[in-house]
Every structure is written in structure tokens, then in C-alpha cells.
C-alpha positions in Angstrom: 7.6 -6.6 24.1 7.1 -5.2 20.1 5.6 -2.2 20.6 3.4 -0.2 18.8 4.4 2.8 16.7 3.4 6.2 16.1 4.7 9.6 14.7 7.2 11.8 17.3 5.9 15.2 15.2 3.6 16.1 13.1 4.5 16.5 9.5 2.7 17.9 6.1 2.7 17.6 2.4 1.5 19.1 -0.9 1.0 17.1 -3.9 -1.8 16.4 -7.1 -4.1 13.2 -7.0 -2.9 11.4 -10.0 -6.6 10.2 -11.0 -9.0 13.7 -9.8 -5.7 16.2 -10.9 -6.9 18.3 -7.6 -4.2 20.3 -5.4 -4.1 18.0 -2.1 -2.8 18.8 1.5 -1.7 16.5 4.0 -0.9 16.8 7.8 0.0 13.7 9.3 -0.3 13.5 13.2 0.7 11.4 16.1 -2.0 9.0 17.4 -2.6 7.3 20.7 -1.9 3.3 20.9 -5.1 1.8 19.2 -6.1 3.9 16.9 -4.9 2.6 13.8 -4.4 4.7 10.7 -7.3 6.9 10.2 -8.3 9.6 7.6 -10.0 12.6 8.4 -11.7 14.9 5.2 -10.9 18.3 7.0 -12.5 19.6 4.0 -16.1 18.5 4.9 -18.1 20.5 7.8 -18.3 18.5 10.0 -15.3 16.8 9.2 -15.2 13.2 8.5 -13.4 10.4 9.9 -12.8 7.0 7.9 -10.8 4.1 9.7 -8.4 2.3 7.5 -10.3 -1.4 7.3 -10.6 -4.0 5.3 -14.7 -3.6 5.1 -13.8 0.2 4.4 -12.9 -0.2 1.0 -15.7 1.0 -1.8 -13.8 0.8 -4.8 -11.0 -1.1 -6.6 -10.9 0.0 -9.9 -7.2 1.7 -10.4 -6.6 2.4 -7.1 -7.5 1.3 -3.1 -10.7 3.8 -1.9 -12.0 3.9 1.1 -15.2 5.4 2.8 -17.7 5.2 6.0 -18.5 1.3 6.5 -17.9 0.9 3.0 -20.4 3.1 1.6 -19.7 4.1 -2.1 -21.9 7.2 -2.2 -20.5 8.1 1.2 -17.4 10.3 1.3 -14.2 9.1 0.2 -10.4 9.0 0.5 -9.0 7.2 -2.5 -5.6 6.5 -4.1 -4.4 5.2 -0.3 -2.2 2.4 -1.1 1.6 4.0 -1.5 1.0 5.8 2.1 -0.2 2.6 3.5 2.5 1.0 2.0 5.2 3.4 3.6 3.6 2.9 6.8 3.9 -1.0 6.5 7.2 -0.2 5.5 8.2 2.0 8.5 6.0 -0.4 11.2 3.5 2.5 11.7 0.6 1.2 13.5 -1.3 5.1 14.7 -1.4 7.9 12.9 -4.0 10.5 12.0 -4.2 11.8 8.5 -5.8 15.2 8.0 -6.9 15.4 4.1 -8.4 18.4 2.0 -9.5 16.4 -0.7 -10.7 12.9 -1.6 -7.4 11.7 -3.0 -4.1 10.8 -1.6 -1.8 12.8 -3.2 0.7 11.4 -5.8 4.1 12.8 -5.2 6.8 11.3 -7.1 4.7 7.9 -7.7 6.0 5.8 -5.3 6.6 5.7 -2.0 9.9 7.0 -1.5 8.4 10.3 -0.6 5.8 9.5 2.3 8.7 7.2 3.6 10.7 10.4 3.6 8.0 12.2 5.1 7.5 9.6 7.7 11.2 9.3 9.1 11.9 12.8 9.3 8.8 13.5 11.7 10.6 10.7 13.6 8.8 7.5 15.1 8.5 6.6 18.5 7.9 3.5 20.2 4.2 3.5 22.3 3.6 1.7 25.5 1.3 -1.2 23.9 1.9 -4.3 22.2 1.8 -4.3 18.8 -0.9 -6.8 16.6 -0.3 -8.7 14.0 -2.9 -11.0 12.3 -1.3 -14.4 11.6 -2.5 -16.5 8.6 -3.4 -20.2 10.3 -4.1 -22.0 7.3 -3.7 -21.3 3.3 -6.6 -18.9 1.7 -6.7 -18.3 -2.4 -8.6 -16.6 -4.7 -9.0 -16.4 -8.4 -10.0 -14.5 -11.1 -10.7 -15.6 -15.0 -9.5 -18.2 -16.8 -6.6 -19.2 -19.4 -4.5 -16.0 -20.3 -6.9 -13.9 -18.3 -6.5 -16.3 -14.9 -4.9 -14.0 -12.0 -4.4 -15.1 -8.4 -3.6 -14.6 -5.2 -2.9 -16.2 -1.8 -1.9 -16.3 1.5 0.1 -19.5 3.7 1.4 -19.8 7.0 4.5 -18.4 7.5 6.5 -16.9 10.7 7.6 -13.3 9.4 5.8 -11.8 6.8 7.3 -12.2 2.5 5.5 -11.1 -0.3 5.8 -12.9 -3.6 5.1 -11.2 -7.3 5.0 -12.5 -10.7 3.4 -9.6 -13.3 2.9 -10.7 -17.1 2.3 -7.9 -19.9 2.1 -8.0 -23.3 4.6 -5.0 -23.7 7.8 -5.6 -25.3 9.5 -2.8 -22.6 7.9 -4.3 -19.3 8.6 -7.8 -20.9 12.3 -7.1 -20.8 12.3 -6.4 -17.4 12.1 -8.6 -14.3 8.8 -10.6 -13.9 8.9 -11.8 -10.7 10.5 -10.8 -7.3 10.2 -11.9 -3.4 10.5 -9.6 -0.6 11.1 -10.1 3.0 9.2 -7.5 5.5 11.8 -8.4 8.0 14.8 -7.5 6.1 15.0 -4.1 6.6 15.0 -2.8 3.2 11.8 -1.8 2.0 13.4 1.7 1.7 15.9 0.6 -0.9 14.6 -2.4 -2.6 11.1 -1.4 -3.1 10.1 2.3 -1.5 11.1 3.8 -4.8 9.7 1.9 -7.3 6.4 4.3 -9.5 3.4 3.5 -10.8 3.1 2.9 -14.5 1.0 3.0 -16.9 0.8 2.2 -21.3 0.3 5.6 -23.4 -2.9 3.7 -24.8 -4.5 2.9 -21.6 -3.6 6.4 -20.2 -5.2 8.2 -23.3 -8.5 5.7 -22.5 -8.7 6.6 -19.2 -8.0 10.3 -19.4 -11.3 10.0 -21.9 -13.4 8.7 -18.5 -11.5 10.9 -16.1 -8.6 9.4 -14.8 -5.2 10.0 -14.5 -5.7 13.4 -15.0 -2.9 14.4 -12.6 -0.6 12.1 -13.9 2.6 12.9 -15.5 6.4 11.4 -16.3 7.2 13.5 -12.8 5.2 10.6 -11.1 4.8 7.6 -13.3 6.5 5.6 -15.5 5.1 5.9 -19.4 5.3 3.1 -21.6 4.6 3.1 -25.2 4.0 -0.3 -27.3 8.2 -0.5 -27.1 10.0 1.4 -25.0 10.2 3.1 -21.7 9.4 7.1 -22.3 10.8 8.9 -18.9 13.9 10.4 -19.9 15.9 9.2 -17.1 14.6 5.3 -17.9 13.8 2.7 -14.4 15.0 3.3 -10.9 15.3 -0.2 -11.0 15.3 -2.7 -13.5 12.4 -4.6 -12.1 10.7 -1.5 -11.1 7.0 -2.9 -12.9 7.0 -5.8 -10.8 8.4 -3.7 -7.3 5.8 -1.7 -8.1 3.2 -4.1 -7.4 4.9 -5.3 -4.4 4.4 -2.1 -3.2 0.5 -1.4 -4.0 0.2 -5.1 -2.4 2.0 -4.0 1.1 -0.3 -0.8 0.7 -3.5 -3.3 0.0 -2.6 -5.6 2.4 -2.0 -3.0 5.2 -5.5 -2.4 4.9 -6.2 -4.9 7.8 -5.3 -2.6 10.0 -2.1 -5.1 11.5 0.6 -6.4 9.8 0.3 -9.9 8.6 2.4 -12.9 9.4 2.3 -14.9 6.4 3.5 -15.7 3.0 1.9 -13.5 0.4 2.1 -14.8 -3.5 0.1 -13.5 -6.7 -0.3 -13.3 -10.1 -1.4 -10.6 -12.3 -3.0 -9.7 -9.1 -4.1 -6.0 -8.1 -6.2 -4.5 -6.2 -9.8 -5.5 -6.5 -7.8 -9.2 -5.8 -6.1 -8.2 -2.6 -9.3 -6.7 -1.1 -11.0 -10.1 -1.8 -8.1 -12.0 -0.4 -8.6 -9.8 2.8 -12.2 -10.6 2.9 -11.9 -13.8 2.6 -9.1 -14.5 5.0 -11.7 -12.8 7.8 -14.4 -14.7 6.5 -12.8 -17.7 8.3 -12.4 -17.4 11.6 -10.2 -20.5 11.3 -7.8 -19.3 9.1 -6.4 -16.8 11.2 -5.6 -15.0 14.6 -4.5 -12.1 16.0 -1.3 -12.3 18.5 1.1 -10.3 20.5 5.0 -10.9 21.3 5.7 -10.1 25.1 8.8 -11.2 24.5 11.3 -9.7 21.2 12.9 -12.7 20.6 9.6 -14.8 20.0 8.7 -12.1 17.2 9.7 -13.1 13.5 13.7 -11.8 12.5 13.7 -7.8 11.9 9.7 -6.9 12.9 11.0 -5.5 16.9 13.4 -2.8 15.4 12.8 0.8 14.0 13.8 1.1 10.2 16.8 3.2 10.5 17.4 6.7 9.5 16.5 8.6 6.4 
């Protein structure tokens, strides 16, 4: 049987939100099978708990946010997409996540970190089978038109790949790589994609800093770009790390459905306002999906029965 999986011990971490700037703790905790990934604002009295769900999310803009049922003046927990996406990474299906503040914390960026985080509280193997919601038929959705036109989709496919293609008008992204595939079953989220950082243009941070945001941000956890060149003094971790990048936020987005898909992702100039609508629309069809189990390992798709090794 694929199991489910939770943390062996609990774990913690201190960081900055990069949008609120706020001090953040984290204590991450073992869950019983079922749960699913839920936050809990430790710093409200009573304390409240918000499920990780697709009809959770209240807010898009820069960053996945989630809250009670999807309230937006409800409390929040925003910025949630790199921990999700180490957790997709890792095959984390429980885990509790006592939070002090309504923003994930940053770290370095990327993802490397909570990964990190993660594998040294060790993960066990729980004595339930382990869901994943399989994409029946194709589902699409677009946004805008001519150079504004962004897209993204999900096909039928046994295992689960995720296909990018990003498109900036930056001389220093546009020398980079614009498109990449990943496999889920390959093993390597840690070292193809874990590490790749957020970015951001010195114009657009200066704009948003004016309404804001990004006020915890920094060259310690992003990646600057100016109209020409790459600012961070020790240049890319990789040298597609823009379009990795989005990889990542999309295996954080899509994580949001609480199981790991079994299908073939693909966007374009996608983010995430698109993946939350691609979600929705995938459950809005009770035909274009369904939920299954493997009794049996060798039914499951190449690499999804096996822990991700070591740190």
C-alpha cells in the first residue's frame, strides 16, 4: 500500500514574512492520518485553525493566502506556497503548523530550507493509504489576450509532471531558461528545484514597497533584477532559476488540494490567482476527476511509494 506520511518529531523555525516584514515563528508537528496540512494562528485567543483547501484560499495577489472557508476579512495565513511546495516535495500528507503571525516566513526564498527543516524532523510512514486526486479528462483556463494571454492546464497522466514556460520583458531573465518540465516521481525535487528563490524587478519592488509589500524582502531571500542584470552578488543557483521558481510556487499552489495530483500540469505566464482557478475548476466537474488509492506499490505511478532520501 502507499502510505500516508507525517513528521517523526516536531521541528521549529524563525524567519521574516517577505510581504508584512514581521518576526515569524514556526513549530511544525506530527499529525494523525487524515488530517491534512493544517495551520493554526497560536497568536489569536482562541487560537485558530485553517485547513489547507482549495476553497480556503482568499487572496492571490503576490502570494497563496488562506483563511476560514475562504473568508477575506477572516483571519489569515498567507505567503503558504514554498512550505506547501516542500511538503509536495517530501510526500507530506499530515502535519500541523503552529504560526505566530499571519505570514509564512520567508527564509532564504525558496524552499530549500523547509525541505531541510522537514527531513531532519524525519518522516514516517502512517498506517493509511495515501490519496491522490487523478485528473480524468483535460481542464484549461485563461487569462487576457495577445501579449497579455496566460494559461494553464491540467491532462490525464499516470504520475504527476509539471510543465513551465515564463516570458519577461527583462534582458537578465530573458537570457535565462524559459521553459522547463519536471517529474514529481523522479526523486529530485531537492536538487532540481527545492533551491530555486523568488524574484522580483527593482521597479516593481520599489512599487510595491510604496503599498506595503515586500517589506521583508531582501537579496538574503530573493533574487533582484534590475532592467539588465542580475544584482545578488553571488548571481543564480541555477541558470533557469526564474522559471524553477515557478515550478515551485505551482507545486506549492497545486498542493493546495489537499492530495497530490496525478496529472500533467502545463502553463504559461501562469501564477497564482491562475492555479487557484485551475483548482476550482478541476472540482467544479465531478467528471474530470477522482480520488484513488494504490493497495498495491507497484500499481502506483514510478517513484510516488518511496521516502525522498536523506538530507
Amino acid at each position: 500500500m502507499v502510505k500516508q506520511r507525517t513528521l517523526k518529531s516536531i521541528t521549529r523555525a524563525v524567519g521574516v514574512g517577505i510581504h508584512s516584514g514581521q518576526k515569524v515563528e514556526l513549530t511544525l508537528r506530527p499529525a494523525p492520518a487524515d488530517t491534512g496540512i493544517v495551520f493554526r494562528r497560536v497568536d489569536l485567543c482562541p487560537p485558530v485553525d485553517i485547513p489547507v483547501g482549495v476553497m480556503s484560499v482568499s487572496d492571490t495577489r503576490m502570494a497563496t493566502t488562506i483563511s476560514p472557508g475562504g473568508d477575506p476579512g477572516g483571519p489569515k495565513v498567507q505567503t503558504i506556497e514554498h512550505l506547501l511546495s516542500a511538503c509536495a516535495g517530501l510526500g507530506l500528507d499530515n502535519l500541523i503548523i503552529d504560526i505566530n503571525a499571519d505570514e509564512v516566513p520567508v527564509l532564504d526564498g525558496s524552499a530549500a530550507s523547509f525541505v531541510f527543516l522537514l527531513q531532519s524532523a524525519g518522516i514516517v510512514m502512517q498506517d493509511a493509504p495515501k490519496r491522490f486526486l487523478r485528473v480524468k479528462k483535460p481542464v484549461e483556463v485563461r487569462q487576457g489576450e495577445g501579449k497579455k494571454l496566460m494559461w494553464a492546464k491540467l491532462e490525464p497522466h499516470h504520475g504527476y509532471t509539471l510543465s513551465f514556460e515564463i516570458e519577461f520583458d527583462n534582458p537578465a531573465v530573458a537570457a535565462t531558461g524559459s521553459q522547463f518540465v519536471f517529474d514529481m516521481g523522479s526523486g529530485t525535487y531537492k536538487k532540481e528545484i527545492a533551491r530555486a528563490r523568488t524574484f522580483g524587478m527593482t521597479a516593481d519592488i520599489d512599487l510595491m514597497r510604496s503599498r506595503g509589500l515586500t517589506l521583508g524582502g531582501s537579496m538574503d531571500n530573493a533574487i533582484v533584477v534590475d532592467d539588465y542584470k542580475v544584482l545578488n552578488a553571488d548571481g543564480l543557483r541555477y541558470d533557469d532559476e526564474f522559471v524553477k521558481h515557478k515550478i515551485l510556487d505551482a507545486i506549492g499552489d497545486m498542493q493546495v488540494a489537499g492530495m497530490p495530483l496525478l496529472a500533467a500540469y502545463t502553463s504559461f505566464k501562469g501564477g497564482h490567482a491562475l492555479n487557484n482557478k485551475l483548482l476550482r475548476a478541476l472540482l467544479a466537474d465531478p467528471a474530470a476527476y477522482e480520488v484513488v488509492t494504490f493497495d498495491d506499490e507497484r500499481a502506483a505511478p514510478k517513484g510516488f511509494a518511496e521516502l525522498a532520501p536523506a538530507w
